[in-house]
N, C-alpha and C positions, 0 to 999 in steps of 0.2 A: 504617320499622320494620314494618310493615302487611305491607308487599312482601316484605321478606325472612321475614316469618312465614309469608305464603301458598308462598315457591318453598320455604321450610323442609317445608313440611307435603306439597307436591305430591308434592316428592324424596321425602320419604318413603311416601308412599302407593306411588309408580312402584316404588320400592324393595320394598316389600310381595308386590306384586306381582310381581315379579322372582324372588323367594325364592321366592314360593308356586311359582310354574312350574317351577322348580330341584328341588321335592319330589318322590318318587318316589312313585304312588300304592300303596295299600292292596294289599299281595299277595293275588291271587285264592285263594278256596281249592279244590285239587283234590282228584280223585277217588282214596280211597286202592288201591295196586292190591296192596297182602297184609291179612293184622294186623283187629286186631279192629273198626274203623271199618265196613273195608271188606264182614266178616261181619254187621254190625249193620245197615248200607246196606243189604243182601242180605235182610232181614229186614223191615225195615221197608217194602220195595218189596212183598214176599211179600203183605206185611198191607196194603198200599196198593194193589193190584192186587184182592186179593178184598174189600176192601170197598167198593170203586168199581163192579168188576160187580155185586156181589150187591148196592147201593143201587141202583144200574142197572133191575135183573129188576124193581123193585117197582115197582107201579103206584103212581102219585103220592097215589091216594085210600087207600092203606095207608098212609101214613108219620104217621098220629093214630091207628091200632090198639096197644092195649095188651094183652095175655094176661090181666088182673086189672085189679083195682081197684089204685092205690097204688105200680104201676110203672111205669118209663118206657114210653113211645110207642115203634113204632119211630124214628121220625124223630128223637126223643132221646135215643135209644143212640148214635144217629151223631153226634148235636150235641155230646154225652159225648164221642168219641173225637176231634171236631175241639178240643175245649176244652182236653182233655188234651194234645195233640198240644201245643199252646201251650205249656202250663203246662211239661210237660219240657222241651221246646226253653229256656224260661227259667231251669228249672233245670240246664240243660246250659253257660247263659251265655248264651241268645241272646233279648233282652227280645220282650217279645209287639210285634209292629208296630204304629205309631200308627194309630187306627182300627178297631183290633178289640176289642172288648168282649167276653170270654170269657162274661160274666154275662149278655150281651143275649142269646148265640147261640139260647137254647132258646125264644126268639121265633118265629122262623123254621123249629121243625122238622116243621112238616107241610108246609114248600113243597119237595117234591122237587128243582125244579131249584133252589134257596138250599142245601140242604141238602148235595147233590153238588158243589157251586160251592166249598162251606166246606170239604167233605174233599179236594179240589183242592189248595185254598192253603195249606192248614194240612198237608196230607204235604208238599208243597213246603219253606212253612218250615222243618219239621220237618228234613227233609232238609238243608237249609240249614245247620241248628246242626248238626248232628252233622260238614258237612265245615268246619265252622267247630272244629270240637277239635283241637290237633296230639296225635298219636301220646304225645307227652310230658308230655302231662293226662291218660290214661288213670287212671295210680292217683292222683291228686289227692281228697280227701275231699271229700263236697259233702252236703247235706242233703236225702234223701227221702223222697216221702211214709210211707216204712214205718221211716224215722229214717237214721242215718250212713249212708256207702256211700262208693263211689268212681265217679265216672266210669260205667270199665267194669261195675260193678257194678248200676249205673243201667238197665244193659242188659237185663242180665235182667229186672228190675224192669217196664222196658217192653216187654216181647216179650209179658210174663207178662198186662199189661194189653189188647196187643192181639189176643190170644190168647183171654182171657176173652169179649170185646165182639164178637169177632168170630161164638164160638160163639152166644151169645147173640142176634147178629144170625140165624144160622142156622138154630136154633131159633124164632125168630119169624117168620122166611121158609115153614118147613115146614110151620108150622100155619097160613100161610096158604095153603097148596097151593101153593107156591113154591121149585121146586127150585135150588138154588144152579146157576148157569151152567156152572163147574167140574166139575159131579157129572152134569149132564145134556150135557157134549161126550162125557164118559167112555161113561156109559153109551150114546150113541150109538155109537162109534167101538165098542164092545162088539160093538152087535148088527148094526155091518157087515164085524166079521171074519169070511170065513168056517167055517165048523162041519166040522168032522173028519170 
């Protein structure tokens, strides 16, 4: 009875195993290449790309400068848009990753390289959830920080936020005699065109 219990159970484990391999995994998600995903990716690169230089240009001993009393540091403006970056991506459907602690981040935001390191993985995720939406969630209703919306509508909502955070970041850059990266190629490539 013993023996035919154990080749009962074996069979069936071999069999488990059999099925599972016969599964076809998890479709990857791609790159959209029209449609609003694909203008929103566009976007969030925009705001991914200057906030990685312009954390870049500062020197690591700025990133505990505040303008006042009562506001954030810079280094907590950026730990704000990594935290955020989560928080959407989980309202967008994609839970925050085991391991990160939205609440702990602003620990770490006078260490420049933590700092750079979070806005890294956190546009990554970010990125991540949004080619994690198909085309056919867009009008889906979903709950945002500023009440109902859809999806798409989320969008604006997040441009608008990185949009704010970012001036903000600029603004803090400039009073520290810190020209955004962006503003000083410009103006370079200015004074080597020649003059009429």
């Amino acid at each position: 009875m013993r023996r035919s219990l154990c080749q009962l159970l074996c069979l069936m484990f071999c069999f488990g195993l059999l099925s599972r391999a016969q599964e076809k995994p998890a479709p990857v998600p791609t790159t959209p290449t029209a449609g609003a995903r694909l203008e929103f990716l566009d976007e969030v690169s925009y705001y991914e790309q200057r906030f990685l230089r312009l954390s870049d240009a500062v020197p690591a001993e700025k990133y505990s400068w505040r303008p006042a009393e009562g506001v954030r540091t810079l280094g907590e403006v950026y730990m704000h848009v990594v935290s955020a970056n989560y928080g959407f991506a989980r309202m967008l459907g994609t839970p925050i990753p085991a391991g990160v602690d939205t609440k702990a981040l602003m620990a770490s935001s006078g260490d420049k390289a933590k700092v750079i390191q979070a806005l890294k993985d956190s546009f990554s995720h970010f990125h991540a959830a949004i080619l994690n939406i198909k085309d056919s969630e867009l009008d889906k209703e979903i709950k945002a920080p500023r009440g109902q919306t859809t999806i798409r509508g989320s969008f604006f909502l997040i441009s608008g936020h990185f949009g704010e955070h970012l001036g903000q970041s600029i603004v803090y850059a400039r009073s520290l005699g810190i020209v955004p990266p962006w503003t000083e190629e410009r103006q370079r490539q200015e004074a080597e065109k020649p003059k009429p």
